[in-house]
N, C-alpha and C positions, 0 to 999 in steps of 0.2 A: 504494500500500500504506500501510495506519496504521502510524503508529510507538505502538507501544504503551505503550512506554517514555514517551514523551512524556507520552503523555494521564494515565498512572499516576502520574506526577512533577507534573501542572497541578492534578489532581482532589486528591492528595495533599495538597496546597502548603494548598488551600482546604479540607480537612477540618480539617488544621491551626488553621488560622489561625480556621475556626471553633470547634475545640472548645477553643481559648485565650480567645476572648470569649466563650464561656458560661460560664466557670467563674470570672469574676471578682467578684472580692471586691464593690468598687462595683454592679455589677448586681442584691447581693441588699437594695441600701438604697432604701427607698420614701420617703424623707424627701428623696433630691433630692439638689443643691449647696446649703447653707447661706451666703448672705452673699455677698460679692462674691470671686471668683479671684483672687489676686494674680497682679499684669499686671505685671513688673518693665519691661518693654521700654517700656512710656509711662510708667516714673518722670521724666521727663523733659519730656516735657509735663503732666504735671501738675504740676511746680514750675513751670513757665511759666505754668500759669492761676494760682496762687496770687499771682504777683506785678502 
């Protein structure tokens, strides 16, 4: 037998999760990422290459 429940709460979970990534902010910019992310975790090697 299906658990209905289940399936209601999986299918659920992913309508969700879809209709939160169409509606963001950044999705409606055509210009991209500008320049480079700030990486803070390799601040650390990159003091290393400077020296």
């Amino acid at each position: 037998m299906i658990d209905y429940f289940s399936i209601a709460l999986t299918h659920g979970l992913i309508l969700f999760a879809c209709w939160r990534l169409l509606f963001r902010d950044d999705l409606d910019s055509e210009s991209g990422v500008s320049g480079k992310a700030p990486r803070p975790w390799l601040r650390q090697q990159d003091d290393n290459a400077d020296a």
